[in-house]
Structure formats: structure tokens, C-alpha cells
C-alpha positions in Angstrom: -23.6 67.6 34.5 -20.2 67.5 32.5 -17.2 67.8 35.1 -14.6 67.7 32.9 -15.0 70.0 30.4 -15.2 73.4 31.7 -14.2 72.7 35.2 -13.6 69.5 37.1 -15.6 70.7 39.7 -19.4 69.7 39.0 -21.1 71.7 40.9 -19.7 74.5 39.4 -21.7 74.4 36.3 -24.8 74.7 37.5 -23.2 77.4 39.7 -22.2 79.4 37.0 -25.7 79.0 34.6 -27.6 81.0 38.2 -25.2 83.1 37.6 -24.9 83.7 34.5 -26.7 86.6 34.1 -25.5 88.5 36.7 -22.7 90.0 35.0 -19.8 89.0 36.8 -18.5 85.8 38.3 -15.7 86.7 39.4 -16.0 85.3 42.8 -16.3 82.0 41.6 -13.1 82.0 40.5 -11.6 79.6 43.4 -14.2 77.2 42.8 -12.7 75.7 39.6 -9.5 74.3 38.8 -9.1 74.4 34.9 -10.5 78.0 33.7 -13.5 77.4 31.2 -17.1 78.4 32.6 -19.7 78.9 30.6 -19.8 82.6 30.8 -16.2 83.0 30.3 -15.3 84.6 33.8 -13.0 82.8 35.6 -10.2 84.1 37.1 -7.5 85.1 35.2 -5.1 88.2 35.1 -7.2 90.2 31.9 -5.3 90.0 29.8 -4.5 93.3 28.6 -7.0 94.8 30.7 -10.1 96.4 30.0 -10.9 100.2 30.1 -14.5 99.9 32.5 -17.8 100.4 31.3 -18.4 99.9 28.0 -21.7 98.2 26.6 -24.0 97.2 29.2 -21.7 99.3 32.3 -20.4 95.6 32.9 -16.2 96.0 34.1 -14.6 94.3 31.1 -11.2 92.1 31.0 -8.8 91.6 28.2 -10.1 92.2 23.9 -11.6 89.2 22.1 -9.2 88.6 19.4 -10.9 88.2 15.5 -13.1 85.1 14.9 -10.9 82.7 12.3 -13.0 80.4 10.5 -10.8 78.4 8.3 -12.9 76.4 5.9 -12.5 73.7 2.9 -12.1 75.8 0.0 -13.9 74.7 -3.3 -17.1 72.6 -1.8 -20.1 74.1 -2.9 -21.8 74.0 0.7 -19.2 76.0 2.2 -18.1 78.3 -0.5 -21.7 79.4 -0.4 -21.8 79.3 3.4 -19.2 80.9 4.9 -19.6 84.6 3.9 -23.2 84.2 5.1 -21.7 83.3 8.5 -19.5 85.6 8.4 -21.4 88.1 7.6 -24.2 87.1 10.2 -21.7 87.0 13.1 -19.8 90.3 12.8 -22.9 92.2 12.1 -24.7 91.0 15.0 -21.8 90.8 17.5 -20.0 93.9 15.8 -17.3 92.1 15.9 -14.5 91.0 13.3 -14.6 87.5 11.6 -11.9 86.4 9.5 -12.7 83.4 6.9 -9.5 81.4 6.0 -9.9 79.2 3.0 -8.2 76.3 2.6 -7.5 72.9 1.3 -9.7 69.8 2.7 -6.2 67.9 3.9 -4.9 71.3 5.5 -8.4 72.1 7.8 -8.2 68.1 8.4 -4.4 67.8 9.6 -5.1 71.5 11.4 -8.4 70.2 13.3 -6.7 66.8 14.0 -3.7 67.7 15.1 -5.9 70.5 17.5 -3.8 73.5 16.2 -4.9 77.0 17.5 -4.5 78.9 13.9 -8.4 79.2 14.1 -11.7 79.1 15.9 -14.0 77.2 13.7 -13.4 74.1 11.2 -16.3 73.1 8.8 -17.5 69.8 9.4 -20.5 67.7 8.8 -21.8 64.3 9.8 -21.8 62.3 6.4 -25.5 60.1 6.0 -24.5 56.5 6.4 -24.9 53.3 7.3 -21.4 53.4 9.4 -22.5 56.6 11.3 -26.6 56.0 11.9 -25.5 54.7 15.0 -23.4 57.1 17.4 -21.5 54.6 19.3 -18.0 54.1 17.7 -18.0 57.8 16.5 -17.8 58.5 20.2 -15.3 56.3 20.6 -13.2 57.3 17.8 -14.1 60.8 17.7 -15.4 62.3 20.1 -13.7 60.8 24.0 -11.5 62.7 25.8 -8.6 60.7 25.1 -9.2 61.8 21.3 -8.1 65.3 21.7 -5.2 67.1 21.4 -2.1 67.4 19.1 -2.0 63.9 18.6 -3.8 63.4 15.1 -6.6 61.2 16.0 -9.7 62.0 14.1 -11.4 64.5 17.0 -12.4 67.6 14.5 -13.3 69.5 17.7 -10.9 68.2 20.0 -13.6 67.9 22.4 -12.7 67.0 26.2 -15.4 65.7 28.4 -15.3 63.5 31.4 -19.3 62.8 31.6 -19.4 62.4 27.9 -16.2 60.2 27.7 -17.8 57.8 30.1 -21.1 58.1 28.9 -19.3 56.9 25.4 -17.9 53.7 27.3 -20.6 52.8 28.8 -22.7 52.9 25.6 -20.8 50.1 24.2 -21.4 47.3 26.9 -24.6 48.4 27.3 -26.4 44.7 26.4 -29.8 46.0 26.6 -30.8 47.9 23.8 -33.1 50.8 25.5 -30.5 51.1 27.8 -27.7 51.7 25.6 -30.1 54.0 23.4 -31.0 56.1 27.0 -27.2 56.4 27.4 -26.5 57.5 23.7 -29.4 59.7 24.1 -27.6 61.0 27.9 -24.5 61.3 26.2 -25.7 63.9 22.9 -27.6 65.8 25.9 -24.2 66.5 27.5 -22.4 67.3 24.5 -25.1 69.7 23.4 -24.8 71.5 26.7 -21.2 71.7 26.3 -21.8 73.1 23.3 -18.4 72.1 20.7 -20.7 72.6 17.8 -22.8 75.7 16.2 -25.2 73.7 13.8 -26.5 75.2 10.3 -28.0 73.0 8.3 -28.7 69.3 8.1 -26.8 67.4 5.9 -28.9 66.6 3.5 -28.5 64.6 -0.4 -29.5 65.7 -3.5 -30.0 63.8 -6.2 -31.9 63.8 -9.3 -33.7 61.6 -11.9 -34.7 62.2 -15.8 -37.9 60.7 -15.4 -38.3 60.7 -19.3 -35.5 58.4 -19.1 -36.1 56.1 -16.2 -38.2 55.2 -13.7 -36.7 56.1 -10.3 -37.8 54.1 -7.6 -37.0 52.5 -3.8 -36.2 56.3 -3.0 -37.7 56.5 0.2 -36.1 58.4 3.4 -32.5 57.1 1.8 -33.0 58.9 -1.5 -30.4 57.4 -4.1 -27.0 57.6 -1.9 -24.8 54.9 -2.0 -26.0 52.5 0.6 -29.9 52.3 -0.9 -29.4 48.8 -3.0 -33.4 49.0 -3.1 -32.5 52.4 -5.2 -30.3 50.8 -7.3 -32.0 47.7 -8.5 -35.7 49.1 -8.5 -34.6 51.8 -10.9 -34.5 51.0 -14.0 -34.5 52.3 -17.7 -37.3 53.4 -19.8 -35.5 51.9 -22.7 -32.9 49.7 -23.2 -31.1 47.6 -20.5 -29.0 50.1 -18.6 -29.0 53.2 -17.6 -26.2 55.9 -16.5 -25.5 57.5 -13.0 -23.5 60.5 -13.0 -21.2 61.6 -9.2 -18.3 63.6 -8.9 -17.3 61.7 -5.4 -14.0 60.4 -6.7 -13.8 57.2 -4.3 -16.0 55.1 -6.2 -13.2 55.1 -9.2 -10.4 54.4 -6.7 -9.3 50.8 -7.1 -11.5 47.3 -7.5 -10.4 46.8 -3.6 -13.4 48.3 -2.2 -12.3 47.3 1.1 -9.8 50.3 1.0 -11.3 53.1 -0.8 -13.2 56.0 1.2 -16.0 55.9 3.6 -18.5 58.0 1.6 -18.0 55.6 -1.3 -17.7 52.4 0.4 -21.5 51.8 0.7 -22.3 50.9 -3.0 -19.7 48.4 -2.9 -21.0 46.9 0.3 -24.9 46.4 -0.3 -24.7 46.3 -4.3 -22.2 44.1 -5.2 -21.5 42.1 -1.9 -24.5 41.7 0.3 -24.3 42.2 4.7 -26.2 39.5 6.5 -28.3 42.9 8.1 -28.7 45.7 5.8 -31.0 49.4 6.3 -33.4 49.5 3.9 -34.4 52.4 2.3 -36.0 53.9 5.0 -33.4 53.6 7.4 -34.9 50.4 9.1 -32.8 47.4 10.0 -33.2 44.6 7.9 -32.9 40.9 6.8 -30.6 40.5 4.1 -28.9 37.2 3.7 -29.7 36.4 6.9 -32.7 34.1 7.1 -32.9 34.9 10.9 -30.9 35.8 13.9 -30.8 35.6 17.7 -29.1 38.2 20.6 -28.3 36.1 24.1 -26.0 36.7 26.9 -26.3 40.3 27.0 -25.1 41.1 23.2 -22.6 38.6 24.2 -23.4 35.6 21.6 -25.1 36.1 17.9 -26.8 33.4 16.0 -27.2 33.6 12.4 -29.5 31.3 10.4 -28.2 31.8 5.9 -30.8 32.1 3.6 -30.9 29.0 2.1 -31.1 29.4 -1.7 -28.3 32.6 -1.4 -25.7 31.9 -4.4 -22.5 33.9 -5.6 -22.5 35.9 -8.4 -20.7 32.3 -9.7 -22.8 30.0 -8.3 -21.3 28.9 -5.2 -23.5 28.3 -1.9 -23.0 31.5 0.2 -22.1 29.5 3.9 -21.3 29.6 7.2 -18.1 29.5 6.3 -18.0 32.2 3.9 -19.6 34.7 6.9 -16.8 33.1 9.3 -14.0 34.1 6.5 -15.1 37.7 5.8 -15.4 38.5 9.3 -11.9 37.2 10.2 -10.5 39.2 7.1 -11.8 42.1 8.3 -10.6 41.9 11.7 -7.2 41.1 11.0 -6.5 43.5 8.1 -6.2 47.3 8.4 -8.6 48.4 6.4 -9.7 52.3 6.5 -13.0 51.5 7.8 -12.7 49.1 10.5 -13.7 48.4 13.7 -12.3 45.8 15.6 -14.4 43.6 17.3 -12.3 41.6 19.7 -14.2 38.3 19.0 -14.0 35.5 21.3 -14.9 33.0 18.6 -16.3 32.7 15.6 -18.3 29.1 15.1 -19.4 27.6 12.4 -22.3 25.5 13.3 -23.4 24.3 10.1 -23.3 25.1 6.5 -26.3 27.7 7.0 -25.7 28.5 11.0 -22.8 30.5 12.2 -22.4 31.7 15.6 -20.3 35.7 17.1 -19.6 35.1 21.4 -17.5 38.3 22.9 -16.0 38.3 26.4 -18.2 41.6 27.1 -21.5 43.0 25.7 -21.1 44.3 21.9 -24.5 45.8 21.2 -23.1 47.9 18.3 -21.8 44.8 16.0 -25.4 44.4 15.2 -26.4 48.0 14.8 -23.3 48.9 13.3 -21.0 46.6 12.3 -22.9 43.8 10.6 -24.8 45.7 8.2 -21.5 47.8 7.3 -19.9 44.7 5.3 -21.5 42.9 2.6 -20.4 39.3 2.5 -16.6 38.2 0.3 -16.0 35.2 -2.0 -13.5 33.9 -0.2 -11.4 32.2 -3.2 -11.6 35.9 -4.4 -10.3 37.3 -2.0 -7.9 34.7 -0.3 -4.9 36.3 -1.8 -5.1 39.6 -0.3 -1.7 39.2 1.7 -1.6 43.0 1.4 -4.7 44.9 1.4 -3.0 48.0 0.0 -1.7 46.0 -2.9 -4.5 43.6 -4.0 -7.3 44.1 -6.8 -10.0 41.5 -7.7 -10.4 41.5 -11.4 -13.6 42.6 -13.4 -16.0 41.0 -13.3 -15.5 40.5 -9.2 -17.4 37.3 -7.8 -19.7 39.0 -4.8 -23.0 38.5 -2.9 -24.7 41.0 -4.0 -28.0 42.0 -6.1 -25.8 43.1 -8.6 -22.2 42.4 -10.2 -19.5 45.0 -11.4 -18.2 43.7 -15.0 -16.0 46.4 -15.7 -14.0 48.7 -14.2 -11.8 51.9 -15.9 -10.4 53.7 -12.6 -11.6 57.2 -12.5 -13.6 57.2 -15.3 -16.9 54.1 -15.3 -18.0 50.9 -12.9 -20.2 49.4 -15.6 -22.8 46.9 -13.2 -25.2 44.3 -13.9 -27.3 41.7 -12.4 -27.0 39.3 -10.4 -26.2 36.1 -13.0 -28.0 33.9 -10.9 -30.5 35.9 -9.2 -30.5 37.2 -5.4 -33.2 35.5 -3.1 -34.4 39.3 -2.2 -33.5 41.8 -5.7 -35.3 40.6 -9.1 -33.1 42.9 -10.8 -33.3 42.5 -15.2 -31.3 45.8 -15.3 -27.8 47.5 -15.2 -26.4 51.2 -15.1 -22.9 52.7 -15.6 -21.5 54.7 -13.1 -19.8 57.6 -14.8 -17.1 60.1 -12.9 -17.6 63.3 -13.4 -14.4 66.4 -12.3 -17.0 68.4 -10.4 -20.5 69.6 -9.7 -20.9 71.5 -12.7 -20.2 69.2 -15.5 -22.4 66.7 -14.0 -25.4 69.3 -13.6 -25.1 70.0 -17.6 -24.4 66.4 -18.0 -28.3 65.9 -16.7 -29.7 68.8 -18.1 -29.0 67.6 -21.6 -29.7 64.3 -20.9 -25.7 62.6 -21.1 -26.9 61.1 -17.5 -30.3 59.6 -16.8 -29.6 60.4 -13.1 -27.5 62.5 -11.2 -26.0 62.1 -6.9 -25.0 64.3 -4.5 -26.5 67.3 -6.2 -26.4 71.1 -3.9 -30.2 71.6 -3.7 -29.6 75.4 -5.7 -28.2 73.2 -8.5 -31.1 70.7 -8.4 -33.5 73.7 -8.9 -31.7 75.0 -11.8 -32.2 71.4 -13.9 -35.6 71.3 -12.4 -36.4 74.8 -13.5 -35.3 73.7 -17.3 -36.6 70.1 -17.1 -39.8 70.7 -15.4 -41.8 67.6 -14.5 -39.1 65.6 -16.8 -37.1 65.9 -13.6 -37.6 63.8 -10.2 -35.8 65.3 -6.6 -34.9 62.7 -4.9 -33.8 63.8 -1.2 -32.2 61.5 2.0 -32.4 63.5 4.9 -29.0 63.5 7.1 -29.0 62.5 10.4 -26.1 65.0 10.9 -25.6 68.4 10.1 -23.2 70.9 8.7 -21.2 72.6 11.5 -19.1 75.0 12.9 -16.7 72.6 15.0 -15.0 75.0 17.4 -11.6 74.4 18.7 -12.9 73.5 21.7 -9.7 74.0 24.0 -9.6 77.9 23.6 -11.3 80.9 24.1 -13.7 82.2 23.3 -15.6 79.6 21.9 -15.0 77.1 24.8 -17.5 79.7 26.6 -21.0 78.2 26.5 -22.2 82.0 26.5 -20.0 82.9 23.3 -21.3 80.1 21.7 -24.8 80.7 22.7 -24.4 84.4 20.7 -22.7 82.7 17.8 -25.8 80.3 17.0 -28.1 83.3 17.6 -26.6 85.1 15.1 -26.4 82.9 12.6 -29.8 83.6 9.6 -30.0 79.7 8.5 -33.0 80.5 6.6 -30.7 82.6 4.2 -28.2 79.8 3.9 -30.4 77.1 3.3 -31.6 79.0 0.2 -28.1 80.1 -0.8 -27.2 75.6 -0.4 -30.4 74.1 -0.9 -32.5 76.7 -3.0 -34.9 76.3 0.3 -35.5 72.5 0.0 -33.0 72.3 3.2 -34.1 71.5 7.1 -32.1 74.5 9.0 -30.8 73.1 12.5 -30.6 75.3 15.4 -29.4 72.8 17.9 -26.1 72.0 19.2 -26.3 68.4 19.3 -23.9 66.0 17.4 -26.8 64.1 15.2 -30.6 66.2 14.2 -33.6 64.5 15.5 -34.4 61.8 13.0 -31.5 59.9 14.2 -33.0 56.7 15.8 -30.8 57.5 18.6 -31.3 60.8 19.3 -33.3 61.7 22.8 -36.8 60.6 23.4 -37.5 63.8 25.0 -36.0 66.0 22.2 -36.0 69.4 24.3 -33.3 68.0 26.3 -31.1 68.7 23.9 -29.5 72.9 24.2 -31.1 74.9 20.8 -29.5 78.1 19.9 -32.5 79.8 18.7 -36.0 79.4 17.9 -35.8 82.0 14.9 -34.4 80.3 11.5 -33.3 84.3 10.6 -31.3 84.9 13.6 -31.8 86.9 16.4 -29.0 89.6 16.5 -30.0 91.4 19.4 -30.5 88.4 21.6 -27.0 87.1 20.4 -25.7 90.3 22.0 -27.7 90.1 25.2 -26.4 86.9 26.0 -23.1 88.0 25.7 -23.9 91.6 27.7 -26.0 88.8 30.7 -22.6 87.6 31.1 -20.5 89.9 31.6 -19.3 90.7 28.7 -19.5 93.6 26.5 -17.9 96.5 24.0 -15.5 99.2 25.4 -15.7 102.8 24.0 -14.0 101.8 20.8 -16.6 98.6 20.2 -14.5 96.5 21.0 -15.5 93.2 21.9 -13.7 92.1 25.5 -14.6 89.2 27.8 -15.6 89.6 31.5 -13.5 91.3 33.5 -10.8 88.5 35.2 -11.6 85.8 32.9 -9.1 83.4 32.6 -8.4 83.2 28.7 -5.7 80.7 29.1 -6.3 76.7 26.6 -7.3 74.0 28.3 -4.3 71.9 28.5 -1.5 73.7 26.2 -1.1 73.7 22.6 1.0 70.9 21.3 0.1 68.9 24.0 -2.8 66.6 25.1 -5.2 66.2 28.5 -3.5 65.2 30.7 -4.4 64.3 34.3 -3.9 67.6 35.5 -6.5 69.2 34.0 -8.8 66.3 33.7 -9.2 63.8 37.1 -10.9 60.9 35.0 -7.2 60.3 33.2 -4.5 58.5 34.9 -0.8 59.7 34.9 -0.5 58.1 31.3 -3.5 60.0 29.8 -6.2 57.3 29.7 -9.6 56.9 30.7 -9.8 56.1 34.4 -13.3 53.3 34.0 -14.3 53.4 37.5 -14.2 57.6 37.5 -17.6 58.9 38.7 -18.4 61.8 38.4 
């Protein structure tokens, strides 16, 4: 039970779901002390009042202003999915939805700095290595102390006490089915809270000429950038390269690949550098220049044991001392990516042994952090005094299965192998990774053959090339472990009311947008959790977690019902108004953030109080 969020008192919840379908709560309104409820009555003066009666003979309070939706204008997944939503949500709710399109660095500043110029954001959970495991996007995301006008990366600006100590708790978890009950606790409470309205998984497209080359090491990965296995198993029917055509521009962005973009980063990471742990292509945790490795203490102390025959792309030995200096440089740089670790030491035991100790339990560097960066050459990179100004020259000395010789910024990374071979790749191939301005030119670019394969593909354009190619043409899919969202602004109403919500993700016909994104090759979500249920973190028992909807079209009526079992309801006019006395007022105010007085696990200088129970 969250006691945070909609109320600090916790009883109040459950109070409120017996309830709920009563159609008024007003006498609960003493019980709380921050408005919310997940029904939406709660006090309050009504707002402009309501006029009685109405739908359902419920007494109504104050109009439900318009639905904004302000969304990132040009990318083919929502240009194609917001008019769906909005026509799915004011048919079913008769009620009117304004869509407010927008540049990506507008609905990112907007949602981060938790201004109230809309109701939804657009969002999705990109596929990667750094987000397969949910622990520091809790921390950096999604904790109460990430909310609010304060630009911190909290899309929803999502305020929880349960889940914010849930999220702490999770990282000094030592024992790993304990942390993994906790992470699994934690996406329970947040679906129950219910910030997000999920669509559609996230899924990756991709395809491959297969007259061309032969695609292989696809598996649950598909050919996104963190699949080495993709990369060096692939290779041309002819010749000894073959091209890769994207239009994500952070591959292109400077040789530093310690500063470019996280949805870029990866290819860099496992491709031309190698981590000690990598995922393999099927999302398992692997051995990668680690020989072997021990956990003791409680995820207090790692042990790592080198591969012994693991060379630079040069030639020199990859040590102990190499690991120690690439961890260190990480730490101690501000580079976009980062976590810091807070090591108590870093020991080199040998040339081949090198050993992590932490003062408290750090479960996640092994889950998360270790297989994120791909081991540096340090004499290659002992000159970065200033991250933002330093660029390794073509062709850059790395660990990895493969080398990139040239580089022409935002236009071709031109890769090969390995010059003296990599202990797990036998890689005889290269491929030139070309830029391309949008999603367009690069579907034309594979149709007529100018690219042997092509990444991040819509699944409606995939269908087009496979419709003209036919079995010349190869899908290659990675399922997401996220989805695309609707990320409410959590603070204000209505869609911090559970029961609002609830008639949103009812309304919503997911079959009809994953064939308007995906041409039908999609997995439509209907749950309201933060990750889908492949993630290996997500709850044993997957019921747990609050579903919208068991009916991919949509379920207008019941999406009205819900709303009517509440309280709420239209007035002669159809107009849309909450229950009569809800209190409609934020949260904590706009401009501000949570603050103590609306949240009892923060102190007087807004942070997490650790020994708040709830």
C-alpha cells in the first residue's frame, strides 16, 4: 500500500477501492491530508460546481477541463499514435482531447521541469543493456525526491513514499532473490498507482537483405546496438564488408563514445571495447573477458579472474590494471551515462585478478554496471583531461571483437576485425555503418539494395520492403522490455485519479495502433507497470501487477462505467465533471517540489527520510 502518493494516510487506499463504486466518498474527506484518492472525491470546494444529476444520477463537482497530450512531433511511433489515442479517448469518454505537438527538447524540458501545460507526455523505456535492470532508473527516475520543477529526469514526476523506499532498499539488497522480490514489490506499487497508461511494447525493427548477407546471432536481441554476437556473426555473401544503414544520429557524434547518447552508446561498448560481463543475445548475462568471477560479503566484494590470452586491438595484454584504470576513469569523469559507484577500493591482485569492495551492498554493479562499459586502452585514453574535449583517433586501440578504422562524423564508422583476434568472436568480416536523415531514405536505401541491412525500422515500414523484397528480406525483431506510454503528470488532476486512469487505458484500441506502428507484428500492453513481462525482473506472480483491460480493441463502455462507479459523470450538456467535492487542487504546487508537507517520508530539506515506515 502506497502512502504517499494519493494520501499519506495508508489505510485510506484500501478505504477508498471498497468504496469506490459507491459513487460518492465524500465522507472520507477528513481521512486524508493531501487530496488525491483514487476515485477522485476528496474534499474540495467543486470547483465551479456542478448542476446535479447528470449521467448515472451521481451529484457532480466542478468540469474536467480538455485532455492535453503534448507529444514529440516527427517520430514515426507517435505521429502515427496519437490521433488514434485521441480519437479512442474522446469517443469513448465523450470527452475533449487536445494533442499538442511538439519538439523532443520542448516535451523533455516541459516533463522535467513538471510543468502543468498538459496531461500526458509520450515516453517509452528504450531496450538496453543500461535499463534491463530497474534499479538505478528508480533511483534516478522514478523516487520521490525526483519530482517536481527541478529538472531531474522524472518524465512523470511521480511521488511515492512506498515506491521511493522500495527503490532504496533495492540497491543494498545483497541477496539477489531478495533484491529481485523488492524490484518486483516495487513495479506492483507503481502499477497500482497508476502514472502510466501503456500502449505498446517497445519493440525493434530491423531488417536484412538476405540475398546479400547472412544475418545471424539475432536471437531475443535482434540487431540493436548492444548484440556484438549480431554484429560479428553477420557477415557478407560477397566480399569482406557489408553496410548497415540507421538514422539514430548518436552513433556519428564524436570518436569519444564515452559522451555520445545512451541509445547509441552500446555498439561502442560491446563492439569495439569489450565489458568483463556482457548480455548475450538473448538477454542472458555472460562471460566476456572475464575468465570467472566471485560475489562475497553481501555484494560487498567482487573478484574477477582476465581471460588469459585477451589482447588489444594492438597487441597489448588486457590486465588487471587496465580494468582498475577504466573503472576509475569512469568514476571520476562526468560522463552522460554514469553511475557512480562509491568504491571502497579498487585492488589489483595480479596481472589477471582484480578485486571491487563497497562499504554497503551494490548488487546492481554486476547486473548493471559492469556489463554497461567495455574495457579502455588506457595509453589511449590517458589524455582525456576533459571528457567534453577529447577524441581518440581512427583507428582507436579497444578491446573489442572488432575495431573502428575510420570515422567521418555524421556520415560512416567504417569497422573491422579484431587484428589480433578476440578469445570469444572469430570475426574475418567488417561493415560500414552509414547515417541516414530519417526513416524514409533508409527504407528506400534497403529496398534497392544501397544497404545490406537496415536498424530501428517502424514495423509498417518493415512490411512495405518485405512486401517488395519477399523472402530476399529477413525481420529481425528484439522485443522491449518497456513500452510506449502515456506518462501522466502525475501531480494534477485528473489523471492522478486511479479511476480516471483506469477509463483512459480502457479506452484506448491498441490493436489498431499496433497495426498503424508495427503493421501487426507488435505485442500491445495493457498494463500499467513500468517494464512488460519479459523483463527478468518483473513479478513472479505477473497478475500482481494493475492491467487496464483484457480487450486489445478497448472497451468504451467499461471505460465509462468506471468513471460513472465513482462518482463521476456527464451533466445535461455532456460534460464531463468529477465527483461532487473533489478536491482538484496539485499535489504540492506548480513550480515547486514535495516537500514535507505533503509527503511525511521527507525531512524539512526535501529528502528521503531512510528509517520512514510506512
Amino acid at each position: 500500500m502506497s502512502s504517499s502518493d494519493k494520501g499519506p494516510d495508508v489505510d485510506r487506499r484500501q478505504l477508498l477501492k471498497l468504496v469506490g463504486a459507491t459513487g460518492t466518498i465524500s465522507a472520507l474527506a477528513g481521512c486524508s491530508g493531501n487530496g488525491g484518492g483514487d476515485d477522485g472525491g476528496n474534499g474540495g470546494d467543486g470547483g465551479d460546481g456542478g448542476d446535479g444529476g447528470g449521467d448515472g444520477g451521481n451529484a457532480l463537482g466542478e468540469r474536467v477541463p480538455p485532455l492535453v497530450i503534448e507529444f514529440w512531433s516527427g517520430h514515426p511511433v507517435w505521429d502515427n499514435t496519437v490521433p488514434l489515442v485521441q480519437q479512442h479517448i474522446s469517443n469513448a469518454l465523450d470527452h475533449e482531447v487536445q494533442v499538442v505537438p511538439v519538439e523532443v527538447a520542448k516535451m523533455v524540458s516541459d516533463a522535467y521541469n513538471d510543468r502543468r501545460n498538459y496531461h500526458y507526455v509520450t515516453w517509452g523505456v528504450t531496450p538496453s543493456v543500461t535499463t534491463l535492470d530497474p534499479g538505478q532508473y528508480w533511483l534516478t527516475d522514478l523516487v520521490l525526491t525526483a519530482a517536481g520543477a527541478n529538472n531531474r529526469p522524472s518524465a512523470m514526476n511521480y511521488a511515492s513514499c512506498e515506491f521511493t523506499k522500495l527503490a532504496y532498499e533495492q540497491a543494498v539488497a545483497g541477496d539477489p532473490e531478495e533484491r529481485r522480490r523488492i524490484l518486483g514489490d516495487s513495479m506492483v506499487v507503481f502499477s497500482e498507482d497508476r502514472p502510466a497508461v501503456n500502449l505498446i511494447a517497445r519493440d525493434i525493427f530491423g531488417g536484412a537483405r538476405t540475398d546479400r548477407v547472412d544475418a545471424q546471432g539475432v536471437g531475443q536481441m535482434g540487431n540493436q546496438a548492444w548484440n556484438s554476437t549480431f554484429f560479428t556473426s553477420t557477415t557478407p555473401n560477397s566480399g569482406d564488408r557489408w553496410v548497415y544503414g540507421s538514422d539514430d544520429t548518436g552513433y556519428w557524434e564524436r570518436t569519444n563514445h564515452l559522451m555520445i547518447s545512451a541509445g547509441a552508446i552500446g555498439i561502442y561498448q560491446v563492439l569495439s571495447h569489450s565489458p568483463l560481463l556482457r548480455y548475450d543475445e538473448n538477454w542472458e548475462l555472460t562471460n566476456e573477458l572475464a575468465a570467472d568471477y566471485t560475489v562475497e560479503d553481501d555484494s560487498r566484494k567482487y573478484t574477477f579472474e582476465l581471460l588469459e590470452d585477451a589482447v588489444f586491438h594492438n597487441g597489448d595484454p588486457i590486465t588487471a590494471e587496465a580494468v582498475k584504470f577504466t573503472m576509475e576513469t569512469i568514476e571520476n569523469n562526468p560522463l552522460p551515462q554514469r553511475t557512480t559507484q562509491n568504491y571502497e577500493s579498487i585492488t589489483v591482485v595480479d596481472d589477471k585478478t582484480i578485486e571491487f569492495t563497497f562499504a554497503q551492498p551494490n548488487p546492481s554493479f554486476l547486473t548493471a554496471h559492469v556489463p554497461t562499459w567495455g574495457i579502455l586502452h588506457p595509453p589511449t585514453w590517458e589524455g582525456m583531461d576533459d571528457p567534453a574535449n577529447f577524441e581518440p583517433e581512427p583507428p582507436i586501440v579497444g578491446s573489442g571483437p572488432m575495431q573502428v578504422t575510420s570515422f567521418t562524423q555524421n556520415q560512416t564508422v567504417v569497422w573491422g576485425p579484431h587484428p589480433e583476434g578476440h578469445p570469444n568472436y572469430d570475426v574475418n568480416h567488417g561493415f560500414v555503418h552509414q547515417r541516414f536523415q530519417n526513416a524514409e531514405t533508409k527504407k528506400r536505401a534497403l529496398r534497392e539494395g544501397e544497404i545490406d541491412v537496415a536498424g530501428n525500422m517502424t514495423g509498417a515500414g518493415l512490411e512495405q520492403v518485405k512486401s517488395a523484397l519477399g523472402d530476399d528480406l529477413k525481420r529481425l525483431t528484439s522485443r522491449g522490455h518497456g513500452a510506449w506510454h502515456l506518462a501522466a503528470s502525475y501531480p494534477q488532476a485528473p489523471v492522478r485519479f486511479n479511476a480516471f486512469q483506469d477509463a483512459v487505458g480502457k479506452s484506448i484500441n491498441r490493436n489498431e495502433i499496433n497495426q498503424a506502428v508495427y503493421a501487426g507484428n507488435g505485442n500491445p500492453v495493457t498494463t500499467s507497470g513500468p517494464y512488460v513481462d519479459n523483463n527478468p525482473f518483473y513479478p513472479e506472480d505477473k497478475s500482481r501487477v494493475h492491467n487496464y483491460t483484457d480487450n486489445l480493441d478497448g472497451e468504451p463502455e467499461a471505460a465509462r462505467q468506471v468513471l460513472l462507479d465513482a462518482g463521476w459523470g456527464w451533466d445535461d450538456d455532456g460534460n464531463l465533471r468529477y465527483p461532487e467535492g473533489t478536491d482538484t487542487a496539485p499535489l504540492w504546487p506548480e513550480g515547486e517540489v514535495p516537500s514535507a508537507d505533503e509527503f511525511p517520508c521527507l525531512n524539512e530539506d526535501g529528502e528521503f527520510d531512510q528509517n520512514w515506515e510506512p
